[in-house]
VOPAGU-2260 file (C-alpha; in pm, 1 decimal, decimal comma):
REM VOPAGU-2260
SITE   aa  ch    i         X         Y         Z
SITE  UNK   A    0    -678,8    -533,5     569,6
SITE  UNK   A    1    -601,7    -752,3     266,5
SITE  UNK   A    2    -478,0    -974,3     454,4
SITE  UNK   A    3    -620,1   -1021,1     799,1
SITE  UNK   A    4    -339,8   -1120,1    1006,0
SITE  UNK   A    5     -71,6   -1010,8    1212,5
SITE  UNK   A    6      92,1   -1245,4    1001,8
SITE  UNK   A    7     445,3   -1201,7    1136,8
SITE  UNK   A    8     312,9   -1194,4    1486,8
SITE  UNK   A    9     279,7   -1526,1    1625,2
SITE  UNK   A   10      31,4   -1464,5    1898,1
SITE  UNK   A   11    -245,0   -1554,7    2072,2
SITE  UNK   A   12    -595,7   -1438,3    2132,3
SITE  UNK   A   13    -594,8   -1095,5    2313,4
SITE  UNK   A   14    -693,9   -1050,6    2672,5
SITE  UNK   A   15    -908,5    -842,7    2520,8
SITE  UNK   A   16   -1074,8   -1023,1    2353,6
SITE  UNK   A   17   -1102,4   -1319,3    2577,2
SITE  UNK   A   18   -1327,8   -1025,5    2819,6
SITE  UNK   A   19   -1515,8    -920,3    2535,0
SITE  UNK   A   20   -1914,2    -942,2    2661,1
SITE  UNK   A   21   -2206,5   -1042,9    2396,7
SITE  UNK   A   22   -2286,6    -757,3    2190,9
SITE  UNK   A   23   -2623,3    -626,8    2392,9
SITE  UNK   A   24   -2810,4    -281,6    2362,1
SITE  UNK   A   25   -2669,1       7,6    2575,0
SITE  UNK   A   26   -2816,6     269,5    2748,7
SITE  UNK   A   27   -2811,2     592,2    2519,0
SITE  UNK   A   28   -2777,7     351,4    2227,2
SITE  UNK   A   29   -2999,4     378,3    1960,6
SITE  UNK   A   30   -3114,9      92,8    1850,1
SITE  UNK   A   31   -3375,0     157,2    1575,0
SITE  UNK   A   32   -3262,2      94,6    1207,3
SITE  UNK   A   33   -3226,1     452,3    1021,0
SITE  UNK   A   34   -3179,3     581,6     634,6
SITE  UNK   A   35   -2783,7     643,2     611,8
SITE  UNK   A   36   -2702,6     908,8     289,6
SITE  UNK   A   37   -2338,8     968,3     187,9
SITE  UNK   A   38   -2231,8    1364,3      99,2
SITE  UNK   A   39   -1861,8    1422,7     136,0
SITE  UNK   A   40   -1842,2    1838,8     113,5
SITE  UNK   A   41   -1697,6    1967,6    -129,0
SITE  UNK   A   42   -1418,4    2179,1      59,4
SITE  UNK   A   43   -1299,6    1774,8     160,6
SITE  UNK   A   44   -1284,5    1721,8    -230,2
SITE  UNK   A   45   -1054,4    2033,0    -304,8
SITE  UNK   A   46    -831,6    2001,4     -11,7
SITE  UNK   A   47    -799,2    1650,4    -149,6
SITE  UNK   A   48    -671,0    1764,3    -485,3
SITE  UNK   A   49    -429,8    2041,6    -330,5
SITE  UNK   A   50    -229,2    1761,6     -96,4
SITE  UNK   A   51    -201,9    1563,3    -378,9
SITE  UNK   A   52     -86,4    1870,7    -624,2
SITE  UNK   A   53     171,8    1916,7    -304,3
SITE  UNK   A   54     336,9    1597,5    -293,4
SITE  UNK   A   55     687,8    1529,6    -235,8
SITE  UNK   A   56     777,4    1210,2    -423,9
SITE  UNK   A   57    1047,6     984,3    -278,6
SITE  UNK   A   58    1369,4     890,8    -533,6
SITE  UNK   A   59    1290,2     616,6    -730,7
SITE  UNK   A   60    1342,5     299,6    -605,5
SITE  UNK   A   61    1709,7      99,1    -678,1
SITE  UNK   A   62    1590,8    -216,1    -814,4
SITE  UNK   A   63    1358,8    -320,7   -1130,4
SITE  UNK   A   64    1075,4    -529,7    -928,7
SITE  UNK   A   65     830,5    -449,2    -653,5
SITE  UNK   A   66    1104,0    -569,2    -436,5
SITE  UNK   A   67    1152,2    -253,8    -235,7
SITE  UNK   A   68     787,0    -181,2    -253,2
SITE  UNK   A   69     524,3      52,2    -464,7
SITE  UNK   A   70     729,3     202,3    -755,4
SITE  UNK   A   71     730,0     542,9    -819,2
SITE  UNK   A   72     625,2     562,4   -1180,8
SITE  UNK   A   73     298,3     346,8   -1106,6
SITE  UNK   A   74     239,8     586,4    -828,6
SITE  UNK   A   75     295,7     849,6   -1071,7
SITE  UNK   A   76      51,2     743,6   -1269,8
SITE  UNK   A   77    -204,3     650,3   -1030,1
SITE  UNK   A   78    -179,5     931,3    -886,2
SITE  UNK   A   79    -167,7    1152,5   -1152,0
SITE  UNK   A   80    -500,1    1025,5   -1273,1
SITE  UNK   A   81    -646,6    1027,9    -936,3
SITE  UNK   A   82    -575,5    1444,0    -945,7
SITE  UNK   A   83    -736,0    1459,0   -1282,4
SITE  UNK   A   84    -953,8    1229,2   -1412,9
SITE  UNK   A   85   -1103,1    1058,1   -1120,7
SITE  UNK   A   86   -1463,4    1118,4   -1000,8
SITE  UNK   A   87   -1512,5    1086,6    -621,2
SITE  UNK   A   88   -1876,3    1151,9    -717,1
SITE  UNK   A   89   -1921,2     859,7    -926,2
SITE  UNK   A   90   -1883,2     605,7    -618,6
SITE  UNK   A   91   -2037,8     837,3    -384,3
SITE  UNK   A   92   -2330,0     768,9    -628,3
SITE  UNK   A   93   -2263,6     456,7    -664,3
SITE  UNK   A   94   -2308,4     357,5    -263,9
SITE  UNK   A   95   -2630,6     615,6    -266,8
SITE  UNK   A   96   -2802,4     412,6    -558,1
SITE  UNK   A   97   -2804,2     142,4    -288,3
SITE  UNK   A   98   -3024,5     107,3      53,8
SITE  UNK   A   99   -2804,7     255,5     305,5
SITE  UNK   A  100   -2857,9     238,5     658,5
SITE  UNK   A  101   -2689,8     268,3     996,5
SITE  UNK   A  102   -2807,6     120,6    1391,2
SITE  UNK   A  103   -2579,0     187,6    1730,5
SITE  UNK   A  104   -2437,0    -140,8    1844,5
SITE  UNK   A  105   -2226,5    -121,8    2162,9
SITE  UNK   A  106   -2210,5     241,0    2189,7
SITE  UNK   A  107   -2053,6     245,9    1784,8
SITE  UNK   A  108   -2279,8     344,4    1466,1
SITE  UNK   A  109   -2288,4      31,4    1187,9
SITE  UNK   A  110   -2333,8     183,0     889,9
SITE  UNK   A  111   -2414,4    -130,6     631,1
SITE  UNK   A  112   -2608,0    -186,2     308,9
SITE  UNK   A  113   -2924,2    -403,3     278,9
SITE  UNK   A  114   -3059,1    -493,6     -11,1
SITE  UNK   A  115   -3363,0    -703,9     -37,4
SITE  UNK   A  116   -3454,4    -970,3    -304,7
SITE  UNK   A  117   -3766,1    -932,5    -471,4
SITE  UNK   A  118   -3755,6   -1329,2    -392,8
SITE  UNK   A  119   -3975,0   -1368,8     -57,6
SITE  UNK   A  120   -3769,7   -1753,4      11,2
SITE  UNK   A  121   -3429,0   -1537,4      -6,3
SITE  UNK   A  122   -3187,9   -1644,2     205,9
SITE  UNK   A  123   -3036,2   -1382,0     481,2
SITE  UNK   A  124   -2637,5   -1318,3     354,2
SITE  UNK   A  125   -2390,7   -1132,8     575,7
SITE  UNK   A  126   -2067,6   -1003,8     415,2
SITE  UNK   A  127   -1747,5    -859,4     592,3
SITE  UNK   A  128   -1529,9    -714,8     392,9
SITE  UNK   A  129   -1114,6    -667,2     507,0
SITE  UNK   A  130    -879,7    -424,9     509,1
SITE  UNK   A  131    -748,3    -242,7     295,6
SITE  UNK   A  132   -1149,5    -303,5     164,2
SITE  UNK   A  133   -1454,5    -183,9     235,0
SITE  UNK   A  134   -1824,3    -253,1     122,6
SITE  UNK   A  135   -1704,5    -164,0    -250,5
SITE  UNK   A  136   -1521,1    -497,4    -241,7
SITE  UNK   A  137   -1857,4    -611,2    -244,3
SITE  UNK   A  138   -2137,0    -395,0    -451,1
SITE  UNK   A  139   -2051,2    -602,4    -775,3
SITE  UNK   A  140   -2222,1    -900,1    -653,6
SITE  UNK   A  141   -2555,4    -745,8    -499,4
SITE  UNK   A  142   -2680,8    -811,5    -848,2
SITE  UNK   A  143   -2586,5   -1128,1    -911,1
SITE  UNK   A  144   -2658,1   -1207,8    -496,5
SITE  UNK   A  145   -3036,8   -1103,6    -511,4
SITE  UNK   A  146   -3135,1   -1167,5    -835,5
SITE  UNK   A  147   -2960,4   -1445,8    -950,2
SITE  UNK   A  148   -3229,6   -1482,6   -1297,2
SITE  UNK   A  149   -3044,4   -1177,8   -1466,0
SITE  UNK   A  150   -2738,1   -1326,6   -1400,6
SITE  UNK   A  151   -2815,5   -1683,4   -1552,6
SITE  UNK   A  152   -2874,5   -1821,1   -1212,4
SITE  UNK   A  153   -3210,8   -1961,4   -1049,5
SITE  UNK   A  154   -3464,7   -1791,9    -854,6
SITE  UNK   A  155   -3395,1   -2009,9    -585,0
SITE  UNK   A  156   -3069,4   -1911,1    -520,6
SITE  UNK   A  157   -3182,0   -1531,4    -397,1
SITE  UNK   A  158   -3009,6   -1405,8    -131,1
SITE  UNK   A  159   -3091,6   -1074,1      91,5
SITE  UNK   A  160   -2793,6    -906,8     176,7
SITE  UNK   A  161   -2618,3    -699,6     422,9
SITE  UNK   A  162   -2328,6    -575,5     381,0
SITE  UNK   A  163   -2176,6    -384,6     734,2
SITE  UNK   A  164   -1857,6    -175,4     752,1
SITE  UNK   A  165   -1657,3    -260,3    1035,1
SITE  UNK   A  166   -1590,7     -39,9    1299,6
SITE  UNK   A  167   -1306,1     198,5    1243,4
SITE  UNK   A  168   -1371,2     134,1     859,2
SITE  UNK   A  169   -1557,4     370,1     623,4
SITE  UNK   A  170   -1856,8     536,7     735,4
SITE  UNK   A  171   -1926,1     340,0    1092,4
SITE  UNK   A  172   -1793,0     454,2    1407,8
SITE  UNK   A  173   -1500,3     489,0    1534,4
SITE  UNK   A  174   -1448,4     291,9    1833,7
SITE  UNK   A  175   -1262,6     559,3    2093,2
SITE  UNK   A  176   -1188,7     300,7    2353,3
SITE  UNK   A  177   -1042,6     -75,8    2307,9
SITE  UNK   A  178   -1237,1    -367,5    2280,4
SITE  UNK   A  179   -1393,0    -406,8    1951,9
SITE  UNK   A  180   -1237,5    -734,1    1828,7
SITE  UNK   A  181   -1357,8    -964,7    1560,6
SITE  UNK   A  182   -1511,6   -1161,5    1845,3
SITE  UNK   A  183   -1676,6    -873,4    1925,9
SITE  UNK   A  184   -1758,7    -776,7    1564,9
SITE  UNK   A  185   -1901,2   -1152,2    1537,5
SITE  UNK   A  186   -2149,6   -1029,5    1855,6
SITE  UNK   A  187   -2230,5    -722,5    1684,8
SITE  UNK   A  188   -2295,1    -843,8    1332,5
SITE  UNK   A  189   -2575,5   -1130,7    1511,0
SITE  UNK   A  190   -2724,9    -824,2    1674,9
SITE  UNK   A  191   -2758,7    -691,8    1385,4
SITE  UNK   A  192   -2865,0    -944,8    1243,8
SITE  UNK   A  193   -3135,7   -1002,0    1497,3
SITE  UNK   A  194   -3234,5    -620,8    1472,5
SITE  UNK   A  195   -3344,4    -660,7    1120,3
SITE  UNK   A  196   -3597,1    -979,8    1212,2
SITE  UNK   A  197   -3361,4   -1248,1    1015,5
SITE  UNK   A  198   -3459,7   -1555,2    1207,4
SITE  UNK   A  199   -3195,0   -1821,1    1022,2
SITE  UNK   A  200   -2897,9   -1664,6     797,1
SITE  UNK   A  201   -2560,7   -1758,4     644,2
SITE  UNK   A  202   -2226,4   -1477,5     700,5
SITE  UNK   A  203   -1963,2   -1461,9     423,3
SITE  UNK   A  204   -1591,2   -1342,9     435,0
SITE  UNK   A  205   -1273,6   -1265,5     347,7
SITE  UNK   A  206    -969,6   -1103,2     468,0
SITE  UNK   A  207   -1083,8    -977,4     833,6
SITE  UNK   A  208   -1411,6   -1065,3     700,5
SITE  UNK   A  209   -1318,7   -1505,1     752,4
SITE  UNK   A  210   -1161,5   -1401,4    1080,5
SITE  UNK   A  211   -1507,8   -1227,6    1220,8
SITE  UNK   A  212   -1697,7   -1545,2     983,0
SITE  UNK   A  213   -1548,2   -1804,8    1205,7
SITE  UNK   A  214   -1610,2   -1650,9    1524,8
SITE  UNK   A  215   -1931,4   -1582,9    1433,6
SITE  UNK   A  216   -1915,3   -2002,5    1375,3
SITE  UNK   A  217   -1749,5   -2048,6    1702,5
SITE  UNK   A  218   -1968,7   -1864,0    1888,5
SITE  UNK   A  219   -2240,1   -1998,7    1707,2
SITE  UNK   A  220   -2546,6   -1785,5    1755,2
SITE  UNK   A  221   -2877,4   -1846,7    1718,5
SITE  UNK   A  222   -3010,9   -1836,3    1397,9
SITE  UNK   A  223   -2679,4   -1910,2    1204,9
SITE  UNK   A  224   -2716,5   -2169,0     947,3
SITE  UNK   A  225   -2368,2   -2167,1     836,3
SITE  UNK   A  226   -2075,3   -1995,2     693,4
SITE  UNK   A  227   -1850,7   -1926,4     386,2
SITE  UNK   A  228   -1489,2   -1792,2     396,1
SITE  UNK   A  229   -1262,6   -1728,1      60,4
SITE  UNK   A  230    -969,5   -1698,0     289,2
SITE  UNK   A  231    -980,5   -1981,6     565,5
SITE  UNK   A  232    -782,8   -2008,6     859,5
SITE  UNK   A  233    -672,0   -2433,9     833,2
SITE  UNK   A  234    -277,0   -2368,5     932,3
SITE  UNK   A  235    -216,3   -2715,1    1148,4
SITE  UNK   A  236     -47,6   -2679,0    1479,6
SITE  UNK   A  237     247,9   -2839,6    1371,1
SITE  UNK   A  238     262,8   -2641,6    1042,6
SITE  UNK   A  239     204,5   -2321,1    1199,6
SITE  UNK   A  240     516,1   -2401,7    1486,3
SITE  UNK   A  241     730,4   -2533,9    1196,6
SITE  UNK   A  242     641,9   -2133,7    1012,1
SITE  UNK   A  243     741,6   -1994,1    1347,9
SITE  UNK   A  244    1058,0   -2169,3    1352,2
SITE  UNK   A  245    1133,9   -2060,0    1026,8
SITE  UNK   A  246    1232,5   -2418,3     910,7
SITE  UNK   A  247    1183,6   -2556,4     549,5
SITE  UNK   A  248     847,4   -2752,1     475,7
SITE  UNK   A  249     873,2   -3071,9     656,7
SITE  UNK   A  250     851,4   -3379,0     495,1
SITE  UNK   A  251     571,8   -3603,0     452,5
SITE  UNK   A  252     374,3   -3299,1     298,8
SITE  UNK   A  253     155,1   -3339,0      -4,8
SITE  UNK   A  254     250,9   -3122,0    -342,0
SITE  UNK   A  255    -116,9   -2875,9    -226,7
SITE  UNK   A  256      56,0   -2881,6     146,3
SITE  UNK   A  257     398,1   -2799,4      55,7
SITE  UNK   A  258     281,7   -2496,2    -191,6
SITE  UNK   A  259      44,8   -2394,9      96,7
SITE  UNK   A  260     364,1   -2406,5     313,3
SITE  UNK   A  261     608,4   -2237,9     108,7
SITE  UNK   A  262     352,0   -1963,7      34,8
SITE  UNK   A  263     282,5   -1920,7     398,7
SITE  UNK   A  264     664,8   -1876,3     496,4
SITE  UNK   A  265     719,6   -1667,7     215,7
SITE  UNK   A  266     441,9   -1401,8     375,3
SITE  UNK   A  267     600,6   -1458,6     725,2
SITE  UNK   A  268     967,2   -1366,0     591,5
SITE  UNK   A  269     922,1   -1154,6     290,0
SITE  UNK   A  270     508,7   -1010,1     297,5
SITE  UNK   A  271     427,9    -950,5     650,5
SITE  UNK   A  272     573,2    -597,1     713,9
SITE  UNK   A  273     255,2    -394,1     707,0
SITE  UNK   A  274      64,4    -687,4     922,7
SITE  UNK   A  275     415,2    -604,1    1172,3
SITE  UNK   A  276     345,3    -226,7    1186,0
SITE  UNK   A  277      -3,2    -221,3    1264,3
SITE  UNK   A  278     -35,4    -495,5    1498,4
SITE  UNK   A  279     266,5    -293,3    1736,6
SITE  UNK   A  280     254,2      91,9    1645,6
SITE  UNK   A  281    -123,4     177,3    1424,3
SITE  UNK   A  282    -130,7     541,7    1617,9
SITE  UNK   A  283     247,4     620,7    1462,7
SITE  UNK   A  284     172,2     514,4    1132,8
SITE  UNK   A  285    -148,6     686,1    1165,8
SITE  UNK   A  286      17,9    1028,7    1089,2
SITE  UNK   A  287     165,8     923,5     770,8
SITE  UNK   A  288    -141,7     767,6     627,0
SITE  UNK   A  289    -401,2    1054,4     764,4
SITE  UNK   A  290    -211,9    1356,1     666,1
SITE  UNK   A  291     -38,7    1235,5     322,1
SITE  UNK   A  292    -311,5    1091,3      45,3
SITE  UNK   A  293      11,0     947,9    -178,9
SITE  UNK   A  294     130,0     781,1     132,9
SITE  UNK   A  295    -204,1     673,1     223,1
SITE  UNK   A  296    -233,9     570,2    -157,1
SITE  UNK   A  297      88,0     389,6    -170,0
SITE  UNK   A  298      39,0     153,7      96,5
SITE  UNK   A  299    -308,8      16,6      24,0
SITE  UNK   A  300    -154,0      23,6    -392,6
SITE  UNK   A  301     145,0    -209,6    -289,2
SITE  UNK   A  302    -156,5    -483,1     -91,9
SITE  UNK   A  303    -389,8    -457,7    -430,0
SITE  UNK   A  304     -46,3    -564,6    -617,9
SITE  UNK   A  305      81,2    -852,0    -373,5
SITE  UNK   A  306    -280,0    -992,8    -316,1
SITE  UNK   A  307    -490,6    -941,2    -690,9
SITE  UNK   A  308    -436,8   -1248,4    -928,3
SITE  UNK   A  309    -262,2    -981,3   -1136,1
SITE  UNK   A  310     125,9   -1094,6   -1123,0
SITE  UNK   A  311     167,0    -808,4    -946,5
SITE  UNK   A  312     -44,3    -553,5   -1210,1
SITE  UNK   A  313    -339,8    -504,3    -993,3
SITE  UNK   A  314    -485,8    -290,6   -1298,3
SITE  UNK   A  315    -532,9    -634,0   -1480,7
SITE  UNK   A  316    -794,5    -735,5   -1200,2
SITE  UNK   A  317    -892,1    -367,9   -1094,9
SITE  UNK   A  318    -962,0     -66,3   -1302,4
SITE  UNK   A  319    -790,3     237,8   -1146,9
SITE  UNK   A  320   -1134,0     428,7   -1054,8
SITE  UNK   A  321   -1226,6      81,2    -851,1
SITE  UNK   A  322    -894,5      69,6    -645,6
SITE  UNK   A  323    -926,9     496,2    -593,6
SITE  UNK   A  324   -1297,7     458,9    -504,8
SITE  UNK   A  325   -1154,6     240,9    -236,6
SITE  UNK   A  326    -838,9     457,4    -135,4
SITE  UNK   A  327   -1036,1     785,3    -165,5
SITE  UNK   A  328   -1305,4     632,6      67,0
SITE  UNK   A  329   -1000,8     596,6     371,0
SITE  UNK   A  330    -883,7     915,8     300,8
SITE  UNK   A  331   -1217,3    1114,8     302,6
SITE  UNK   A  332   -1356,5     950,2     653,5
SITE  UNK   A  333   -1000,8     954,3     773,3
SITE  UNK   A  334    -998,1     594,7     871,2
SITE  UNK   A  335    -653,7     489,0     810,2
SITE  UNK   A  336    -574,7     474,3    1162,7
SITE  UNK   A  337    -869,7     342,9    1333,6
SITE  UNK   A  338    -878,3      35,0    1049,2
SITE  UNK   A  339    -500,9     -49,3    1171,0
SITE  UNK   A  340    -620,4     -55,7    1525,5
SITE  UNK   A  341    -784,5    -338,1    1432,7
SITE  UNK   A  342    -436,5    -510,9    1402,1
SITE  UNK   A  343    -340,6    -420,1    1724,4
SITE  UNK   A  344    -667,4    -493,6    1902,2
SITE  UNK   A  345    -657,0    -873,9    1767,4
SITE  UNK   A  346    -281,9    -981,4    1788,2
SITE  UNK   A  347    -368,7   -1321,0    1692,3
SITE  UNK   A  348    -229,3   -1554,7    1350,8
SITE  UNK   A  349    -577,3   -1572,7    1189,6
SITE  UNK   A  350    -431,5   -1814,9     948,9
SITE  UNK   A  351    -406,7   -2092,4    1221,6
SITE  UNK   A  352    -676,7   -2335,3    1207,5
SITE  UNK   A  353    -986,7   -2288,1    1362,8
SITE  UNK   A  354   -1229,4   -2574,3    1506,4
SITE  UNK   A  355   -1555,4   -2519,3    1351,8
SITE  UNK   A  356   -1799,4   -2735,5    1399,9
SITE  UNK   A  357   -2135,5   -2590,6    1235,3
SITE  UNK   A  358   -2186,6   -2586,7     803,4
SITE  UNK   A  359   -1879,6   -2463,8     666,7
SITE  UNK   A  360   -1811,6   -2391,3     274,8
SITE  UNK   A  361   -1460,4   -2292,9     115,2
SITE  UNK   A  362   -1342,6   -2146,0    -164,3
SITE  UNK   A  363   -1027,9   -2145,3    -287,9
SITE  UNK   A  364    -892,5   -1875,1    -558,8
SITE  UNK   A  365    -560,2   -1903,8    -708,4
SITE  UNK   A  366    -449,1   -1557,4    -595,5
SITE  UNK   A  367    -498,4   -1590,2    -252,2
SITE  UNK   A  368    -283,3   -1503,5     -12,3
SITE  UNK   A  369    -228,3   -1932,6      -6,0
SITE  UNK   A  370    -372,8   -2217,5    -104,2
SITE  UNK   A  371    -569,4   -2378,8     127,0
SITE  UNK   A  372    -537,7   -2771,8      72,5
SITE  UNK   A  373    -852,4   -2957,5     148,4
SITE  UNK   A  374    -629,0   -3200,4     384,2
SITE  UNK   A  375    -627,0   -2928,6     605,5
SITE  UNK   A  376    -953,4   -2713,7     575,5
SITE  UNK   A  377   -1130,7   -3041,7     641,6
SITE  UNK   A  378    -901,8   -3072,4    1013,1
SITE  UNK   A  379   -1060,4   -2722,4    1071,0
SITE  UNK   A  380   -1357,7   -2720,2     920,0
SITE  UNK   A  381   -1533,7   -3041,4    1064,9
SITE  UNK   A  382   -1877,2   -2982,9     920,1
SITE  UNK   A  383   -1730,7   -2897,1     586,8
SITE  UNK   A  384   -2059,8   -2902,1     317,0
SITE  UNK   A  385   -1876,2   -2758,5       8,5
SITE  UNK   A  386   -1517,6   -2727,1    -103,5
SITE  UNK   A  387   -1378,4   -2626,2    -450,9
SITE  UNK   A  388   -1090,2   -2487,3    -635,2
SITE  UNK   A  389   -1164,3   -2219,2    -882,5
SITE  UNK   A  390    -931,1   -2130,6   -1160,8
SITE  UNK   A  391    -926,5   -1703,3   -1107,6
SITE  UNK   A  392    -936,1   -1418,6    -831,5
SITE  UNK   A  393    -750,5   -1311,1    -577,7
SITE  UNK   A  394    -767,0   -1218,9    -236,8
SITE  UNK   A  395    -997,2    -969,1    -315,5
SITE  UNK   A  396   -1190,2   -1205,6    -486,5
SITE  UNK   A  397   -1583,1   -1073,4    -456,4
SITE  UNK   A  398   -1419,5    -709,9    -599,9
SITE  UNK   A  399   -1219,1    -908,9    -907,7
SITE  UNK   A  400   -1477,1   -1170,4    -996,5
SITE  UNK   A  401   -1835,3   -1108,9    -882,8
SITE  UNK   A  402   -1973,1   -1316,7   -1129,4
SITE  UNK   A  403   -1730,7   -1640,8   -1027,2
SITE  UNK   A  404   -1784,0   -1538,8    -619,4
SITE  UNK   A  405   -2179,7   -1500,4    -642,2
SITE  UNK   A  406   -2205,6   -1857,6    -833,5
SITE  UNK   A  407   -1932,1   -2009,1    -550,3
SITE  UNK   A  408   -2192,0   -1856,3    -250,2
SITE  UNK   A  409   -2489,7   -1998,5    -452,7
SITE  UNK   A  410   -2378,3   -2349,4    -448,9
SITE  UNK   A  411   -2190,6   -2361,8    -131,4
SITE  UNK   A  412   -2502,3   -2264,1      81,8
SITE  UNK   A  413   -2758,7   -2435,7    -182,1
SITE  UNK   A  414   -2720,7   -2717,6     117,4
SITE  UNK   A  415   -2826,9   -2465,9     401,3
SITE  UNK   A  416   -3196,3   -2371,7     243,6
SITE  UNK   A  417   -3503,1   -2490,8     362,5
C-alpha cells in the first residue's frame, strides 16, 4: 500500500485483530517448505493487451498539476508503452532467476524468496514489502544484502534473506475469510521464520511492511534480535489528537517537528483518499481495479508519483518497465482487491507511535511520506540502536535506492551480530 495507513481514519486496533491467535500449524496445512515457479499463460498475456487496446479514456483533467489526480497524457504514455514495448516476461524471469518458494501458514500459501549468502555467519533478514509493492520493491538489494564484497561492503555484513508476499498480495494466498492482520502477519512471518531453522534474525520494513515490523517487535518472538523500519510509526498522542482535530501545528514544536506536522496534516486533508476507500468499501473498488488494467494502472501510478522522491515524476526514481513489472504483477494474480482488504481488516493510524522496547533502527529518506524527527522516534522507539537521515529515496526507498537502503540495513543491525 504505499502508504500503510488508513491515514484519514482515526481508529483503533480492530477487534479483529485484538482475537487474532499465534500463527500455529493447522490441520490440512502443509507445512513443509516447497520450490515455487512463476508461468503466467499466455492467453492471461493477450487478454491483457486487448483490455488495454479497449480502453475508454476519461476527458482530460481541468487543471495543470496532479491536483485532480493521474493525468491523462502520462497515462497515455504509460500506457501506451505498457501495450507495446513492455515485456511481462522479463520480470517473470527476473523473480524465476531467484529461489522461490512457498509453505501453508494458517490455512494461506506464503509464497516468499530466500536467498542464501555464501557467508556461513550471515545474518537472517526478513523484508515486508507494502502496498501498492510487492517483493520487486525489494530484488535490487538481494545483491548488495548477501554479498555485500561486490558491492564495496564487508563480508561481515552478509545477510540471508527472505523476502514473503503478504497475503492477498502477489502470488500468496488469498485469505477467503477475515482475520489476517499485520498482527497476524507478524505471527506468520516468525513461523516462518522458525520453519526455515533461523534461530536469531532481524525483520525489515516499509509501508505495511513497518506496520507488520513493529508488531513483530511488540510481540516480540523468540529469536528476534531486532528490527528496522524506513517508515516508522513515532506520531505522539498529543500530535496525533491535534491531526485529528485538524488544528495548525501547536507551538512549542521544533523546525524537524513542525515539518513532520505539517506533512502529516497535509496527507490527512489533501493525500488520504485512497487510504479512505479501502479501509470502508475494498470489495466496491475491487470491480474497478480487477476488471479495468488502466484503472488498475492509474491508481497505483498516482501513489508512485505522491510517494517517489521524484517531485511528482516517479520516472526520475523508477524506470517505466520497474513501476509496470509491479502494476502488471496485481493485474495478472488479480490481487487488487484482496491487497485493499488489508485496509479494511486493520482500521488502525499506523503512523501513531508505537512502544517498542527491543533493538530498533530508523531510517529516514527525504521522500517519505514524513519526516520522522528523532525527538519523537526515540519516545517510540525506546531501545533505539541506530538513527540517521539520508539525503535521497522515497517511500519506496529499497526499489529507488538499493545501493543507499542495503548500506542503511548494514550499519543499523552491525550492533545486533554476534
Amino acid at each position: 500500500m504505499a502508504l500503510l495507513v488508513a491515514a484519514v481514519v482515526a481508529g483503533t486496533a480492530s477487534a479483529a485483530e485484538a482475537t487474532v491467535p499465534p500463527a500455529t500449524p493447522k490441520a490440512g496445512d502443509d507445512t513443509s517448505i516447497r520450490p515455487f515457479h512463476i508461468a503466467i499463460p499466455e492467453a492471461q498475456l493477450v487478454d491483457l493487451r486487448k483490455r488495454i487496446e479497449e480502453t475508454r479514456w476519461p476527458d482530460k483533467e481541468t487543471v495543470t498539476d496532479r491536483t485532480q489526480g493521474a493525468q491523462l497524457a502520462r497515462m497515455q504514455d504509460l500506457v501506451h508503452y505498457w501495450q507495446t514495448g513492455y515485456d511481462w516476461r522479463k520480470a517473470e524471469a527476473k523473480l524465476n532467476a531467484l529461489p522461490e518458494f512457498v509453505t501453508t501458514i494458517d490455512g494461506v500459501d506464503i509464497q516468499f524468496v530466500w536467498v542464501r549468502s555464501r557467508n556461513p555467519n550471515a545474518l537472517p533478514l526478513i523484508m515486508t514489502h507494502g502496498w501498492p509493492g510487492s517483493v520487486f520493491e525489494m530484488i535490487k538489494t538481494v545483491g548488495p544484502l548477501t554479498d555485500p564484497v561486490a558491492y564495496g561492503g564487508r563480508a561481515e555484513d552478509a545477510f540471508d534473506l527472505v523476502l514473503p508476499s503478504m497475503p492477498g498480495y502477489g502470488f500468496s494466498g488469498k485469505p477467503t475469510g477475515t482475520g489476517w492482520t499485520p498482527d497476524h502477519m507478524a505471527r506468520a512471518w516468525a513461523e516462518l521464520m522458525r520453519r526455515l531453522g533461523y534461530k536469531h534474525y532481524v525483520a525489515q520494513g516499509g509501508d505495511w511492511g513497518s506496520v507488520i515490523v513493529d508488531k513483530m517487535a511488540a510481540q516480540k518472538p523468540a529469536g528476534l534480535l531486532g528490527i528496522h523500519v524506513n517508515m516508522p510509526a513515532t506520531v505522539p498522542p498529543e500530535i496525533a489528537d491535534a491531526l485529528r482535530a485538524g488544528q495548525p501545528a501547536p507551538g512549542g514544536l521544533s523546525d524537524k517537528e513542525k515539518a513532520a506536522y505539517n506533512a502529516m496534516n497535509n496527507l490527512y486533508s489533501k493525500g488520504g483518499g485512497y487510504a479512505a476507500m479501502m479501509v470502508t468499501r475494498p470489495q466496491t473498488e475491487g470491480y474497478s481495479l480487477a476488471d479495468s488494467p488502466v484503472g488498475s494502472a492509474a491508481w497505483m501510478y498516482d501513489k508512485f508519483a505522491d510517494w517517489t522522491y521524484s517531485g511528482g515524476d516517479p520516472e526520475r526514481s523508477l524506470t517505466k518497465d520497474e513501476m509496470l513489472d509491479d502494476i502488471t504483477l496485481y493485474w495478472l494474480t488479480n490481487t487488487s482487491t484482496s491487497a485493499a482488504r488489508l485496509y479494511w481488516e486493520n482500521n488502525a493510524n499506523n503512523f501513531n507511535a508505537v512502544d517498542i522496547s527491543i533493538p530498533a533502527a530508523v531510517t529516514v529518506f527525504p521522500g517519505e511520506i514524513y519526516q520522522a524527527p528523532r525527538s519523537w522516534t526515540e519516545r517510540a522507539y525506546h531501545h533505539l540502536i541506530y538513527f540517521n537521515e539520508v539525503d535521497k529515496g522515497g517511500h519506496f526507498a529499497a526499489w529507488e535506492q538499493p545501493e543507499l537502503f542495503s548500506e542503511e540495513l548494514r550499519k543499523a543491525f552491525r550492533p545486533l551480530r554476534h
